[in-house]
C-alpha positions in Angstrom: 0.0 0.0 0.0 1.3 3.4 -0.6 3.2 5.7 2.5 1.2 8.7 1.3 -2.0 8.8 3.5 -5.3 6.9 2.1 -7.5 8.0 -0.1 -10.7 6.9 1.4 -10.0 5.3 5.5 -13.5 3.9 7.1 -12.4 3.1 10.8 -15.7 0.8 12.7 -18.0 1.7 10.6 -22.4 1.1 11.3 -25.3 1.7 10.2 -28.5 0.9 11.4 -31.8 0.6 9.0 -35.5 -0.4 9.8 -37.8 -2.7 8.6 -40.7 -0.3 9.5 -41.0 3.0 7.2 -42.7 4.4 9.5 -41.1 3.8 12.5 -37.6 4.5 9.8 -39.6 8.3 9.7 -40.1 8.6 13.4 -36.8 7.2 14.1 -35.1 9.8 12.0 -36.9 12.6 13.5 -35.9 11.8 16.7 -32.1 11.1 15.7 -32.1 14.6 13.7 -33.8 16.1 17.0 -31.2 14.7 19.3 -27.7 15.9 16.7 -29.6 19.5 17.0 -29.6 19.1 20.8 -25.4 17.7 20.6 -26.6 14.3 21.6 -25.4 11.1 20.0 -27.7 9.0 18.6 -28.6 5.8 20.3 -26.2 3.1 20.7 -28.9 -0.1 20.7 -31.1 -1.4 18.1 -34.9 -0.4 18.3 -37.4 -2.5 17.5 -37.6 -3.6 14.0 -33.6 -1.8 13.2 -31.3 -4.2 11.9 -27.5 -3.6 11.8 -26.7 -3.3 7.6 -23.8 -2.9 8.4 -21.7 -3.6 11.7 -18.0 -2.3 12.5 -16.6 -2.1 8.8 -12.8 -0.9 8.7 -10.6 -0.6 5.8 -8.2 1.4 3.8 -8.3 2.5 0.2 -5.1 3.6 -1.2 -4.0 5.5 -4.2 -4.3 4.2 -8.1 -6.2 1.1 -5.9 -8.9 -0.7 -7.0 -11.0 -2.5 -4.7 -13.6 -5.1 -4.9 -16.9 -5.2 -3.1 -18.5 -8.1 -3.4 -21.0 -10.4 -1.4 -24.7 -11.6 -1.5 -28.1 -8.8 -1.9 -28.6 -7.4 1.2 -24.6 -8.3 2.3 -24.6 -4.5 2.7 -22.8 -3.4 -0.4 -24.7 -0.2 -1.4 -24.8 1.2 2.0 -21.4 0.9 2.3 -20.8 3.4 -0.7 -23.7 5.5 0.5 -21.5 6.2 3.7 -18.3 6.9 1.3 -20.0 8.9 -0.5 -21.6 11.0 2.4 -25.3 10.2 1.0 -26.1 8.7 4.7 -24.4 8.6 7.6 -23.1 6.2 10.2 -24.3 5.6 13.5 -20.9 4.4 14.2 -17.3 5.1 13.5 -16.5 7.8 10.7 -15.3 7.3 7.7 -12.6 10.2 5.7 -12.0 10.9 2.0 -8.8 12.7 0.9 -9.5 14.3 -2.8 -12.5 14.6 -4.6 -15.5 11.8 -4.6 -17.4 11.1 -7.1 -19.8 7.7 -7.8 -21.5 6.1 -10.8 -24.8 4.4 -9.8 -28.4 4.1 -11.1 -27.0 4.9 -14.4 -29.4 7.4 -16.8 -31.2 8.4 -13.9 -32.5 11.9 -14.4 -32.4 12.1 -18.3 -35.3 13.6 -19.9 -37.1 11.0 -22.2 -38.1 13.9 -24.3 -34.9 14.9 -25.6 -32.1 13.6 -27.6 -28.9 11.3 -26.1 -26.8 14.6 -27.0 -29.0 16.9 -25.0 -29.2 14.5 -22.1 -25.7 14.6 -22.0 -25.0 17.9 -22.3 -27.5 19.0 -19.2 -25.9 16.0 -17.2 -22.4 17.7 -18.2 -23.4 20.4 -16.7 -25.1 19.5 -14.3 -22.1 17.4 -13.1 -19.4 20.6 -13.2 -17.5 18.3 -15.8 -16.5 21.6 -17.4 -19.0 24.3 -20.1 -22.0 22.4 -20.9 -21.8 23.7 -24.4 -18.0 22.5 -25.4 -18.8 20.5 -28.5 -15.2 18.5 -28.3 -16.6 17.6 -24.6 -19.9 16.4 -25.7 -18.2 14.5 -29.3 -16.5 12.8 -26.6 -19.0 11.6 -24.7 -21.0 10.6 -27.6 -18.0 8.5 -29.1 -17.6 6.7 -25.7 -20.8 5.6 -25.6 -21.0 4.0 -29.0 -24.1 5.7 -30.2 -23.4 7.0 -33.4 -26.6 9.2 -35.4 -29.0 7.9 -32.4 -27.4 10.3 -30.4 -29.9 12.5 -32.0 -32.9 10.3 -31.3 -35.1 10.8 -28.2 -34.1 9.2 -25.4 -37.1 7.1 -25.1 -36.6 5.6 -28.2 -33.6 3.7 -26.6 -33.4 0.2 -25.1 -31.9 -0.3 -22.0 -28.8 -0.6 -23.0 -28.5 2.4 -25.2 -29.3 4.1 -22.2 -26.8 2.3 -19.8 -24.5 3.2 -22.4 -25.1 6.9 -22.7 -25.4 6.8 -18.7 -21.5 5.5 -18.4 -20.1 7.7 -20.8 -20.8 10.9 -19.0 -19.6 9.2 -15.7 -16.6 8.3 -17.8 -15.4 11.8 -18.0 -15.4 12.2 -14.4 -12.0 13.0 -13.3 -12.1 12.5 -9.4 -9.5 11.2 -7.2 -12.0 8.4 -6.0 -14.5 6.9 -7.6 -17.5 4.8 -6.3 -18.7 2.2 -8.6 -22.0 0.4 -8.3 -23.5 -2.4 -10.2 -22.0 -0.1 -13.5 -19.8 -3.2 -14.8 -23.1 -4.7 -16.5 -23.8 -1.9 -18.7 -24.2 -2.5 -22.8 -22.9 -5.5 -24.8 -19.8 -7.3 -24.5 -17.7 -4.7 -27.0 -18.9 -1.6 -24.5 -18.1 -3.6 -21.2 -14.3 -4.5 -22.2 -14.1 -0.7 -23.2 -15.6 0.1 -19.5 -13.2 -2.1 -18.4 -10.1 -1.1 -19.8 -11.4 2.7 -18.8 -11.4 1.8 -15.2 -7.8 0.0 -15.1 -6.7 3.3 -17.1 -8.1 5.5 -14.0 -6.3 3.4 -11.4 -2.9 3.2 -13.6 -3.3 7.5 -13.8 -3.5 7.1 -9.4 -7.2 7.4 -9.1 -8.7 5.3 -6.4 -11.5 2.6 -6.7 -14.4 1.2 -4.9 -16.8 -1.6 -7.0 -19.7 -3.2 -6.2 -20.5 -5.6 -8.8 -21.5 -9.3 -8.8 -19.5 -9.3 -12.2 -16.7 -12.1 -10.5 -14.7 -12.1 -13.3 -14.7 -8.2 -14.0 -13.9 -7.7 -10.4 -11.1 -10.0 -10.5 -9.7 -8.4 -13.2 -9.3 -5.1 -11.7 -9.1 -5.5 -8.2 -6.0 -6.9 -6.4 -8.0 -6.5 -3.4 -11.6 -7.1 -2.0 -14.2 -7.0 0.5 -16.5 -9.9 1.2 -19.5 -8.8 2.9 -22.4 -10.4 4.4 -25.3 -9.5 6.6 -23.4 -6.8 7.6 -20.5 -8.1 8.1 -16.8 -8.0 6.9 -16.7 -11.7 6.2 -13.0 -11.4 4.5 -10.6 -8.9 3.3 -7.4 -9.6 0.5 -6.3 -11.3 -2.3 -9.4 -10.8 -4.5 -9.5 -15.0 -5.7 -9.4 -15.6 -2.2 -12.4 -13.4 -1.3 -13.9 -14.8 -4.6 -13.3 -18.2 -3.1 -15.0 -17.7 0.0 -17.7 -16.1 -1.2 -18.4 -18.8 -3.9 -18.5 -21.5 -1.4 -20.6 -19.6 0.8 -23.2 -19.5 -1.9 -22.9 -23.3 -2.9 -24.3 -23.9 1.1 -21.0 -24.4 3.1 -21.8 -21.3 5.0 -18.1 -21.3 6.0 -14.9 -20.0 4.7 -12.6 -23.1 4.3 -8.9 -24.3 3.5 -9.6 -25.7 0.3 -6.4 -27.6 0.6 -7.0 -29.2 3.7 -7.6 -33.0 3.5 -10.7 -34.3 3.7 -12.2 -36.7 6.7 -13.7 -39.2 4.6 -12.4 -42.7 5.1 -13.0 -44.7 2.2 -15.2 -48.6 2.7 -16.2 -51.3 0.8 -19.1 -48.7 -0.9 -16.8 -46.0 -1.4 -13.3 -47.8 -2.0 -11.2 -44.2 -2.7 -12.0 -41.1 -2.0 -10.0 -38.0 -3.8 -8.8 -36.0 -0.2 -7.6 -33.2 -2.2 -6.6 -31.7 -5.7 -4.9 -28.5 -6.8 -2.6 -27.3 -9.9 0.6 -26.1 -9.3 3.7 -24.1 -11.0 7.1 -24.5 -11.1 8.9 -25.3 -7.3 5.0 -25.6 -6.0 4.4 -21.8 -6.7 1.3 -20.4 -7.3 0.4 -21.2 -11.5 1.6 -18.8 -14.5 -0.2 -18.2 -17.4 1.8 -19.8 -20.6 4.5 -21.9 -18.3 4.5 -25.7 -17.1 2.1 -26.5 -14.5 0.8 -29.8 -12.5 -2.1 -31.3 -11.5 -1.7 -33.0 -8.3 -4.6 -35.4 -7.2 -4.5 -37.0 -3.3 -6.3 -39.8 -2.8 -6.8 -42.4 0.2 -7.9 -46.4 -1.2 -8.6 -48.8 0.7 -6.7 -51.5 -1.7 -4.2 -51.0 -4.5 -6.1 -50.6 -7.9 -4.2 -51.2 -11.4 -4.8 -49.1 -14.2 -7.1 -46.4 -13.0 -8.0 -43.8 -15.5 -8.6 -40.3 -13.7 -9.1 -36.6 -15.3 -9.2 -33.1 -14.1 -11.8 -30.7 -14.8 -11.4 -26.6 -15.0 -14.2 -23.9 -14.8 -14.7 -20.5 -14.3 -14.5 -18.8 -10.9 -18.3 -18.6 -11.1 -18.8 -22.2 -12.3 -20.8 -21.3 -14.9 -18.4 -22.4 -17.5 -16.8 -25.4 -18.5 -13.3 -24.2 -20.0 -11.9 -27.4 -20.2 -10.5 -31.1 -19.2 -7.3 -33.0 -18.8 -6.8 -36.7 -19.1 -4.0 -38.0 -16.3 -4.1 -41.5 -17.6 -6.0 -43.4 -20.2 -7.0 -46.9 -19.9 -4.2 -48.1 -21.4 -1.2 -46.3 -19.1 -3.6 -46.1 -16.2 -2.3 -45.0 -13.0 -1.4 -47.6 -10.0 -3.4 -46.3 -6.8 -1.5 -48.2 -3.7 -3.3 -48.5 -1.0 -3.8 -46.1 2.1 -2.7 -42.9 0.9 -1.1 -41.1 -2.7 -1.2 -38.8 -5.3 -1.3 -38.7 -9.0 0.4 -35.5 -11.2 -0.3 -34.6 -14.6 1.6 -32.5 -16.3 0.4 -29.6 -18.3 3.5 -28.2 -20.5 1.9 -24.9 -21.1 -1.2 -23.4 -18.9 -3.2 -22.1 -21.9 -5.5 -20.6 -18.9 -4.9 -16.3 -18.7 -4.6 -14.7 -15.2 -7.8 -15.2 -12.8 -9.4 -17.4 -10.5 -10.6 -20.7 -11.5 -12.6 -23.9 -9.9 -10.3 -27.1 -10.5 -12.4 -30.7 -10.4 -11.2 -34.4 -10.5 -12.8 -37.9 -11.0 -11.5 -41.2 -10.7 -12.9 -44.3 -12.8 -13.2 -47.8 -12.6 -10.8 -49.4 -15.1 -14.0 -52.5 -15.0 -17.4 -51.2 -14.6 -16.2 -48.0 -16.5 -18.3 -46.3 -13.3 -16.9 -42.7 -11.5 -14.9 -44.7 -8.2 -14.4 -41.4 -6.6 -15.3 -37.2 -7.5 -13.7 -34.0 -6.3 -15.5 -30.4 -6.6 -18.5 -31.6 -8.2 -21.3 -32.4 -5.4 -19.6 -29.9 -3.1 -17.0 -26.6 -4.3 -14.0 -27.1 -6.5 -10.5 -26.1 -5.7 -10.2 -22.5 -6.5 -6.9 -21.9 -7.6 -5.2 -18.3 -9.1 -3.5 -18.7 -12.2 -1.4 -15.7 -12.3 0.1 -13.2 -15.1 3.6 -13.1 -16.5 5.0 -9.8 -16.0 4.6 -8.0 -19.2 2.6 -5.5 -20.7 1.0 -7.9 -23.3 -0.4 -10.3 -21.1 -1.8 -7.6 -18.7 -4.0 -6.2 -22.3 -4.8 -10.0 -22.7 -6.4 -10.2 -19.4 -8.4 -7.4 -20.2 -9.8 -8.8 -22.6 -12.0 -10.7 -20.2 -10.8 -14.3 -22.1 -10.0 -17.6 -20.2 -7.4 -18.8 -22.3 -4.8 -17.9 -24.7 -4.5 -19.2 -28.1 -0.8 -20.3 -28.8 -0.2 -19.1 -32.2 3.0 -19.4 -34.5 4.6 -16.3 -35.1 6.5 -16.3 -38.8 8.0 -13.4 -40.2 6.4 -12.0 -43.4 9.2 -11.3 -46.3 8.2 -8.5 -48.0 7.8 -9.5 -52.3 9.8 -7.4 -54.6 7.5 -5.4 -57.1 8.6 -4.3 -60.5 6.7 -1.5 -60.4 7.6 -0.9 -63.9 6.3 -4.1 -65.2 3.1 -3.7 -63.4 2.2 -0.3 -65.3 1.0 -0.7 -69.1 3.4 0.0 -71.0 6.0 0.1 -68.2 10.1 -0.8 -69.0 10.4 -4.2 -69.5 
């Protein structure tokens, strides 16, 4: 983190909300009564409050981009109401060094009666992003969002997306030293959210500071070294963003808590279950964390209770939010099966170049009978994968490739192209022969 002070520093941070609106009115009619009189507002819930969020610390540093993620309700939103001074806590404080400014509810306020350029201009203006009549400010805009002649349509001519579209392009041209981001990494097509993207990792690399809420895994992953997990309230976990990703992702698939997904599993294989796969993970070179386009391994623990010849096994890889299958690995065939012994081993397979691009993904492995052709034993599929982080090699061309939002690199051959000599007199009519 950088020696210079943070840009945004939330030290025990609360809020309390109600259930009741109209109770929520009285409430804050008595609260607003009692900061008139110098009094502090209450310390204990009252009936029907909740805690939204509950004794939230955490720094945000220059050119940082941080991820907030976590379930609906986990608190996300009110935490970058507080930031952004649109509510305020009933504990702790929060500070913000530099100018604020946040990107939510995007296209709220445009007229529906006028054009996408007028829109734009009054929302220019409107936001002090410089005169409201600069035509190279408002080309600008326009180009950003892709619109082309339908910037001269009406604005309720366009679909949602049009309207995302226009929405992010004048919050593009924001220029504060901290921006709030919330739910904005959805907007438009694919084309318009890689050029969102690549906006956003252009603010940080220029020293501006971060804050997304998205449930965009992979986009936030992307960006963000670093994340909150929320929920209920609660600062469930805070670093590495795959790890927070991790956690959250096996939260949601019902283990309710964060575990080592390395640690071995308790399962003793019997005569119904005769191996069971303890653990799996893929590794780099010296048992370092994976890099994109170098050797890795896939290392498979498993406990049998006798020695088995010839087992086939495979691996399985997905994305961090399991929705897609990217790919699968064979670690023996049938015919070079691998020997389990009994009691307690492993099996490696070697991959000579990950094809996978920096990210977080969910590793899965099967064992099969080499005679019934039946599964013996599964890892990651009836309960949550290995997540491991497959990370980038230091160089500017693999950090554009990952912003591409791709899972795997395509190895191509490069050849050099000799250039053919032209006798440009022979190609003109009546040229020197």
């Amino acid at each position: 983190m950088s020696a210079e002070a943070p840009r945004v520093q939330a030290e025990g941070l609360g809020k309390k909300l109600c259930r009741d609106p109209r109770r929520s009115l009285l409430y804050a009619a008595a609260d607003l009564a009692r900061e008139l009189a110098g009094q502090p507002r209450p310390a204990a819930l009252r009936p029907a409050e909740f805690w939204a969020l509950d004794s939230i610390s955490f720094e945000l540093a220059a050119g940082e981009c941080l991820a907030i993620l976590g379930p609906n309700g986990a608190g996300k939103s009110t935490l970058l109401r507080l930031i952004h001074g649109r509510m305020r806590p009933d504990t702790g404080r929060v500070t913000v060094r530099g100018r604020l400014a946040a990107i939510s509810d995007l296209g709220l306020g445009f007229d529906p009666r006028l054009t996408g350029r007028a829109n734009a201009r009054h929302a220019a203006q409107l936001l002090d992003l410089g005169a409201a009549a600069d035509r190279s400010l408002l080309d600008s805009i326009v180009e950003f969002s892709g619109l082309g002649e339908l910037a001269d349509a009406p604005y309720s001519t366009y679909s949602t997306g049009m309207r995302a579209r226009l929405g992010f392009a004048v919050a593009a041209h924001l220029e504060p030293e901290v921006l709030l981001i919330d739910e904005a990494l959805a907007v438009g097509d694919t084309a318009f959210r890689r050029k969102c993207l690549r906006h956003m990792a252009r603010l940080a690399e220029s020293g501006r500071s971060l804050a997304i809420v998205s449930h965009d895994l992979y986009s936030l992953q992307v960006l963000c070294p670093r994340a909150l997990y929320l929920d209920r309230g609660r600062l469930v976990f805070a670093g590495a963003t795959s790890d927070a990703i991790a956690a959250y992702l096996e939260a949601q698939r019902g283990e309710g808590e964060r575990s080592d997904p390395t640690a071995a599993r308790t399962v003793e294989p019997s005569a119904e279950r005769p191996v069971v796969i303890e653990a799996i993970d893929l590794v780099g070179a010296d048992g370092r964390a994976p890099v994109s386009g170098e050797p890795a391994e896939v290392v498979l623990r498993y406990h049998a209770r006798d020695a088995i010849e010839e087992v086939p096994w495979f691996f399985q890889l997905v994305s961090a939010d399991l929705m897609i299958e990217i790919g699968a690995g064979i670690g023996a065939l049938e015919s070079d099966g691998a020997r389990l012994e009994a009691g307690r081993g492993e099996l490696r397979a070697r991959v000579p170049k990950l094809p996978l691009l920096a990210g977080t993904y969910g590793l899965r492995g099967a064992i099969v009978d080499p005679y019934r052709r039946t599964v013996l034993a599964l890892h990651g599929y009836q309960e949550t994968p290995r997540f491991v982080e497959v990370r980038s090699p230091a160089d500017e061309v693999a950090r554009l490739i990952r912003l591409s939002r791709a899972l795997v690199e395509i190895e191509t051959e490069r050849r050099p192209v000799a250039a053919a000599a032209i006798d440009v007199g022979a190609a003109r009519p009546g040229g020197a022969t």
